[in-house]
C-alpha positions as YAML, in Angstrom:
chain: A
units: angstrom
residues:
- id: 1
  name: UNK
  ca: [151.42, 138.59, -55.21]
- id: 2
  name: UNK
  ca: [149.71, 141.39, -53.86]
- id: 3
  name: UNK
  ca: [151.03, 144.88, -52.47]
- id: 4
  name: UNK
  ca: [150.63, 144.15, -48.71]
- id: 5
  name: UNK
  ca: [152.18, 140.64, -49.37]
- id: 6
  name: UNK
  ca: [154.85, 142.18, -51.67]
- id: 7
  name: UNK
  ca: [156.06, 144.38, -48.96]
- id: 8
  name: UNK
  ca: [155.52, 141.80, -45.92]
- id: 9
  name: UNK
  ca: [157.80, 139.73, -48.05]
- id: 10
  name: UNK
  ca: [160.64, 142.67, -47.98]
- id: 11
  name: UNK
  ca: [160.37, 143.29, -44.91]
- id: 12
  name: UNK
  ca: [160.98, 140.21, -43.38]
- id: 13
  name: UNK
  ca: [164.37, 139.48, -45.87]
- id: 14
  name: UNK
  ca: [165.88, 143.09, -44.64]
- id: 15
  name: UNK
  ca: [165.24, 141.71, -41.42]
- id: 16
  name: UNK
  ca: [166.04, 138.19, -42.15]
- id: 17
  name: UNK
  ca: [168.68, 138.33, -44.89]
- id: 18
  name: UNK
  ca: [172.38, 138.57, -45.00]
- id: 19
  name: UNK
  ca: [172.51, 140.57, -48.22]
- id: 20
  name: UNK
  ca: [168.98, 141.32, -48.60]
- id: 21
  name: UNK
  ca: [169.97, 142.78, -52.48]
- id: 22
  name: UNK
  ca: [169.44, 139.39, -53.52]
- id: 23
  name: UNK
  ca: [166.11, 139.38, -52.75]
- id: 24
  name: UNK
  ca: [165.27, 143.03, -54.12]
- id: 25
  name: UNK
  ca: [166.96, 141.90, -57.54]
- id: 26
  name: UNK
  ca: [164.87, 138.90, -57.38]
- id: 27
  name: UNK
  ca: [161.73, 140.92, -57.31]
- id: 28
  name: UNK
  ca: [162.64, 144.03, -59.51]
- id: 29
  name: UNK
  ca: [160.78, 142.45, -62.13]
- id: 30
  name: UNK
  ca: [157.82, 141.25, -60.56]
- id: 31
  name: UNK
  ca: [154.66, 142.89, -62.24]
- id: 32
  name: UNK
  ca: [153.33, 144.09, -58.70]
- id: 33
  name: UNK
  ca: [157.30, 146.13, -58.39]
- id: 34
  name: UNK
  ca: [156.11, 148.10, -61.06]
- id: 35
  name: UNK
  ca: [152.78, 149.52, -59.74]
- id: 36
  name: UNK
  ca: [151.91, 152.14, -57.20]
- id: 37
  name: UNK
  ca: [153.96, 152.64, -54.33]
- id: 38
  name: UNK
  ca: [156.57, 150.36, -55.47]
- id: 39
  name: UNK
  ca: [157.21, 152.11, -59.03]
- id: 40
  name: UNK
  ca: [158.74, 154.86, -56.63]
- id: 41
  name: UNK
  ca: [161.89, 152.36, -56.02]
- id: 42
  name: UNK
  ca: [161.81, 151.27, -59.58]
- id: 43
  name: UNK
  ca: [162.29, 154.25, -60.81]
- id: 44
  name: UNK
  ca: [165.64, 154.40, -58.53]
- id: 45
  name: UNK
  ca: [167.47, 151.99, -61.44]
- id: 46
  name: UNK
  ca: [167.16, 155.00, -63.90]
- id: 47
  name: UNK
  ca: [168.16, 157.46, -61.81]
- id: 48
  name: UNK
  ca: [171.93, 158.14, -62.85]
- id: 49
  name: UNK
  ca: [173.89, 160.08, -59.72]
- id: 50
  name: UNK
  ca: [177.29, 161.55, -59.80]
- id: 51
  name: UNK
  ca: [180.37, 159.52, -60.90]
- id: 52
  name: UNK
  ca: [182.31, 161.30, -58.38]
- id: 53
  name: UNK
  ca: [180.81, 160.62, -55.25]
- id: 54
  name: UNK
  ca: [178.77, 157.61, -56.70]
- id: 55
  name: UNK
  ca: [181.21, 155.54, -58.95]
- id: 56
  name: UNK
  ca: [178.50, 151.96, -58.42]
- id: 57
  name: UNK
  ca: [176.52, 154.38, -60.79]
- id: 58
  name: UNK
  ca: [172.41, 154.61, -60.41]
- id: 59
  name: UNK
  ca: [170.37, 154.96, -57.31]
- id: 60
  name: UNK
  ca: [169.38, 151.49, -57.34]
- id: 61
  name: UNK
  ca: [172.60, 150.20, -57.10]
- id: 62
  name: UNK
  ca: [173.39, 152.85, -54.11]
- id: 63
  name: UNK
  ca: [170.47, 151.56, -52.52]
- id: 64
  name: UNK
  ca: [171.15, 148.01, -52.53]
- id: 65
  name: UNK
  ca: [174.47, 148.48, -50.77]
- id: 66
  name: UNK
  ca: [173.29, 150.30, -48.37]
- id: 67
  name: UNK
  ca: [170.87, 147.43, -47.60]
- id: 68
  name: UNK
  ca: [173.48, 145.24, -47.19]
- id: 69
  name: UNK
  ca: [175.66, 147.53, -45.29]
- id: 70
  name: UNK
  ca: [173.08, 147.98, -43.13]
- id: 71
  name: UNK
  ca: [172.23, 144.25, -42.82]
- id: 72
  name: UNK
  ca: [176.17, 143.87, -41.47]
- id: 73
  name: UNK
  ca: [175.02, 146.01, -38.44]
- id: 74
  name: UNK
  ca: [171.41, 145.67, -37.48]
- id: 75
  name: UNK
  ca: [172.17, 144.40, -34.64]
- id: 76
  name: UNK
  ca: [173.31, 147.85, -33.13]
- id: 77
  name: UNK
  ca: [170.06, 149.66, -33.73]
- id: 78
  name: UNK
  ca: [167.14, 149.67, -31.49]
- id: 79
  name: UNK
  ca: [164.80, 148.96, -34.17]
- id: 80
  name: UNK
  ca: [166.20, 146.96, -36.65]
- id: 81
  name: UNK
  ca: [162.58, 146.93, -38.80]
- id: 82
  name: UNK
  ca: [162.79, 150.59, -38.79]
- id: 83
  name: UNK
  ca: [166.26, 150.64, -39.71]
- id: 84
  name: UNK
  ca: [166.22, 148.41, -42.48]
- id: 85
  name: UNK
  ca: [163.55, 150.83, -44.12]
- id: 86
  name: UNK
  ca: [164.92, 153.49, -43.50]
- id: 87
  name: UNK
  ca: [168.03, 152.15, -45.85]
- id: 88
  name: UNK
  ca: [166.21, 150.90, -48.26]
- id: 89
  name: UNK
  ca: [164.09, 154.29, -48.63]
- id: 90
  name: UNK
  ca: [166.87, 156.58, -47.53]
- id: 91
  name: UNK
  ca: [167.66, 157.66, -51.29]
- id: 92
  name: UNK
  ca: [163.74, 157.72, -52.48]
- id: 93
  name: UNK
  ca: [163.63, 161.22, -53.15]
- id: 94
  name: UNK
  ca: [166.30, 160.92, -55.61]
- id: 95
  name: UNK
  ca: [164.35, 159.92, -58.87]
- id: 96
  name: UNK
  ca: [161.88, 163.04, -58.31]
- id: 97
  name: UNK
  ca: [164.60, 166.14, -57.94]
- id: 98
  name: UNK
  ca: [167.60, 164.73, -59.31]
- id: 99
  name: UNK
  ca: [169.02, 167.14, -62.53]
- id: 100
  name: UNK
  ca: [171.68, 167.97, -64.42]
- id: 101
  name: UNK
  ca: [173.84, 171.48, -63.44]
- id: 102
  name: UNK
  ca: [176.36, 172.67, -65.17]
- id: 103
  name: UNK
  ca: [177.52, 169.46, -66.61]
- id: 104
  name: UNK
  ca: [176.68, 167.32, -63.04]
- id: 105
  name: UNK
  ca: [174.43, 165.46, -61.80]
- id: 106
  name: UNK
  ca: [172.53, 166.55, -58.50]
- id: 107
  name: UNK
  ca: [170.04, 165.72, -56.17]
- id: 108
  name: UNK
  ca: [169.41, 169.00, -54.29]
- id: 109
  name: UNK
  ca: [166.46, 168.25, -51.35]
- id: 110
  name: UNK
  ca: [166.11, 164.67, -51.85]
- id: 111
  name: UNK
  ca: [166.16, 164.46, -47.77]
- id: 112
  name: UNK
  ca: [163.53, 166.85, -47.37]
- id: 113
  name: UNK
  ca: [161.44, 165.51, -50.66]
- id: 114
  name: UNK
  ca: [162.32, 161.91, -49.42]
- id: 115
  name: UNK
  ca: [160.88, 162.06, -45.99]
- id: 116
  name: UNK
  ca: [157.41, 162.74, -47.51]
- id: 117
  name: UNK
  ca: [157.35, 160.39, -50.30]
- id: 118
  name: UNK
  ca: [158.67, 157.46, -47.65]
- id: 119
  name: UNK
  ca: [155.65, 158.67, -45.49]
- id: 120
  name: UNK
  ca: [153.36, 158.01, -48.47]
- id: 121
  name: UNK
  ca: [154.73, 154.98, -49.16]
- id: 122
  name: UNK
  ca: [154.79, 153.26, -46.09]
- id: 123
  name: UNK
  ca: [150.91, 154.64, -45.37]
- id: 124
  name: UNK
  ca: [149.70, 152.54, -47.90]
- id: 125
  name: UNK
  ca: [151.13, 149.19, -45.96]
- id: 126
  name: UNK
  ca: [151.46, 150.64, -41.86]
- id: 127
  name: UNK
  ca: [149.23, 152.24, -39.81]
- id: 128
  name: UNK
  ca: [151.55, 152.54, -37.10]
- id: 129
  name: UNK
  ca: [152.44, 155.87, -36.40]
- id: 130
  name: UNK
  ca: [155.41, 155.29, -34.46]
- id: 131
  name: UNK
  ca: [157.27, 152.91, -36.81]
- id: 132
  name: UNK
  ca: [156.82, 155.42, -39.54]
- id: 133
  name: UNK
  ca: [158.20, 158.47, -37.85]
- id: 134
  name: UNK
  ca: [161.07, 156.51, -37.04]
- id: 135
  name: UNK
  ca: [161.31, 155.69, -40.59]
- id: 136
  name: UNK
  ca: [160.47, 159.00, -41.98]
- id: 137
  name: UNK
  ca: [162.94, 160.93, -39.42]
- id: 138
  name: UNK
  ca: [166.36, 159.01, -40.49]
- id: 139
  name: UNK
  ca: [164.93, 159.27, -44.43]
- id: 140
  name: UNK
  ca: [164.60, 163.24, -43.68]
- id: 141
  name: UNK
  ca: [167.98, 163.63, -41.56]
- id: 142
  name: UNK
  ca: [169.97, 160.94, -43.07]
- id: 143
  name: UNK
  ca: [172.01, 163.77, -44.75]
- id: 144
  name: UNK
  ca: [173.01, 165.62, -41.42]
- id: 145
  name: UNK
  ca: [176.03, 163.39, -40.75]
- id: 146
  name: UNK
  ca: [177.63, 164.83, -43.50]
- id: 147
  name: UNK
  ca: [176.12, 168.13, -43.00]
- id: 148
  name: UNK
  ca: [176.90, 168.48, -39.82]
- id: 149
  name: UNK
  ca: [180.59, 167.06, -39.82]
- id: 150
  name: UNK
  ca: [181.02, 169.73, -43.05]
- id: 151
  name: UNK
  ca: [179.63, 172.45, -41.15]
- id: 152
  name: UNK
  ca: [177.24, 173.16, -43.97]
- id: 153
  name: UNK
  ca: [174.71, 175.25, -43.67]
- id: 154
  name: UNK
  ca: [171.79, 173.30, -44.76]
- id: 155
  name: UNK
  ca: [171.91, 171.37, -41.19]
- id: 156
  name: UNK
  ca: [168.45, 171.57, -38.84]
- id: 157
  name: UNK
  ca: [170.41, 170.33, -35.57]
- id: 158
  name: UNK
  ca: [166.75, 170.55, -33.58]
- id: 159
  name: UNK
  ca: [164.61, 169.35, -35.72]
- id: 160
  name: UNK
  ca: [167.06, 166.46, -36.14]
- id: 161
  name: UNK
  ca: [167.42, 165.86, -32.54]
- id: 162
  name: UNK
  ca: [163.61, 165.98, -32.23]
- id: 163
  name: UNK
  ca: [162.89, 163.74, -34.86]
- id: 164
  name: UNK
  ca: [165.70, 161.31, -35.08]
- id: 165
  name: UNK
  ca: [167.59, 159.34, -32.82]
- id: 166
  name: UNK
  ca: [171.35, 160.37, -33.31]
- id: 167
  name: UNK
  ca: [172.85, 156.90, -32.93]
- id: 168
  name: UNK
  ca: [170.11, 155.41, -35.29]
- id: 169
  name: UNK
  ca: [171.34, 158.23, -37.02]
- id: 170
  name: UNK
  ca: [174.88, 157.57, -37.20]
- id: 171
  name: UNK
  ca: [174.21, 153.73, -38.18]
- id: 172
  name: UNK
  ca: [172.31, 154.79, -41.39]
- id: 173
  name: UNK
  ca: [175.20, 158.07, -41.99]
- id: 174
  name: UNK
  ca: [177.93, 154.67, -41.55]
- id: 175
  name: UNK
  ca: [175.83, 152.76, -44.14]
- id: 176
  name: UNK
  ca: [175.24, 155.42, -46.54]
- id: 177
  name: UNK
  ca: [179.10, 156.55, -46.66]
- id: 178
  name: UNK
  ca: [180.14, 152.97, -46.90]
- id: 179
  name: UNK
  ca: [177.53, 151.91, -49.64]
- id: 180
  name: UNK
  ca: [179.36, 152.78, -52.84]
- id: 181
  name: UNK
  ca: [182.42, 151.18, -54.51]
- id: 182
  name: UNK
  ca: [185.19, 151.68, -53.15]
- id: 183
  name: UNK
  ca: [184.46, 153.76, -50.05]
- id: 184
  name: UNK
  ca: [187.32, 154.45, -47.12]
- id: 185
  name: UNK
  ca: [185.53, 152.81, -44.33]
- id: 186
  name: UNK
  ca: [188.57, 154.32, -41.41]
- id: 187
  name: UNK
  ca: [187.75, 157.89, -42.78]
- id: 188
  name: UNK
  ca: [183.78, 157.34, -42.75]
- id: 189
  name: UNK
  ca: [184.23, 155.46, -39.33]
- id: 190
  name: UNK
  ca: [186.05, 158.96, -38.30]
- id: 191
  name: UNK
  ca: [183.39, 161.30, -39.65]
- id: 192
  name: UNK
  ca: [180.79, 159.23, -37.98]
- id: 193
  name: UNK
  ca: [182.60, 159.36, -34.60]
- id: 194
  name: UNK
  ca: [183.10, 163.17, -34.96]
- id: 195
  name: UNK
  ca: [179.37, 163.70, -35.90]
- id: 196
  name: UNK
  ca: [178.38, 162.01, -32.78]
- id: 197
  name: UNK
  ca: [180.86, 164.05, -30.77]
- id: 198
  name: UNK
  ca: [180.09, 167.13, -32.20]
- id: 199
  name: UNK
  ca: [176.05, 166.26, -31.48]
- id: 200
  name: UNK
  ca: [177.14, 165.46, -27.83]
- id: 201
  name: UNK
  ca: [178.33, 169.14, -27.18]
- id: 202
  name: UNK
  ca: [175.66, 170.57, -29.16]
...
């Protein structure tokens, strides 16, 4: 199987698929998985992240909830290709930035550093320019929901509005937030809901 075919093939089971995971396990081993731009979600399986806020353990794992998260609610976005992607890559800048500080396990910039290495990934397969900025701008921004709800300080409220759209947005923040074990799915529903509210009076 070749690259183009390899990622035709994921793209139609995030579409497709119910839990698309079983699919990305399925292929995690194939010999084309492990070669340029696909070694850049490999590498997500040895990418440990904090026990704290990610008990399911490595990125990979993360990831592959989200997907399926996602897959629960694709019917609520306005472009469920985009969307999909968008999960799958949300975490790619992970592997790259993540270290270890002060005994823990971070990931500082991994929006920021994400949003370009998703844009060189999904040049390789796409050539439209739309469908990648849509990917690209919930891979760079998928962090404001909890920036934003936190009042942090590391939130870009107009480039996000420019880039993103804030309900696409919120889907992926939902996902995210509910793709580890054990998550609190009333609370996340809540910071979701507030994020959008806040975003409204902005």
């Amino acid at each position: 199987m070749n690259g183009q075919e390899l990622f035709d093939n994921i793209g139609q089971h995030l579409i497709d698929d119910v839990r698309p995971s079983g699919y990305l396990n399925k292929i995690y081993d194939e010999p084309t998985f492990g070669q340029y731009p696909f070694e850049m979600l490999k590498r997500m399986q040895k990418t440990e992240q904090s026990p704290v806020h990610h008990p399911e353990g490595n990125v990979w794992n993360h990831t592959l909830l989200v997907v399926d998260q996602a897959a629960k609610v694709k019917a609520k976005s306005s472009d469920v290709s985009a969307f999909m992607w968008a999960a799958l890559l949300h975490d790619i800048g992970k592997p790259p930035v993540t270290r270890i500080r002060k005994n823990k396990i971070t990931a500082y910039d991994h929006d920021r550093i994400g949003a370009k290495l998703a844009e060189e990934f999904l040049s390789v397969f796409v050539k439209d320019a739309n469908f990648k900025a849509k990917v690209v701008g919930l891979v760079r921004y998928h962090m404001h929901v909890f920036y934003i709800v936190k009042d942090l300080p590391f939130a870009d409220v107009q480039g996000m509005k420019k880039s993103t759209d804030i309900k696409e947005l919120a889907l992926l923040g939902l996902c995210d937030r509910l793709g580890r074990t054990k998550p609190n799915p009333e609370e996340e529903k809540e910071n979701v809901e507030l994020f959008l509210k806040i975003c409204s009076e902005m």
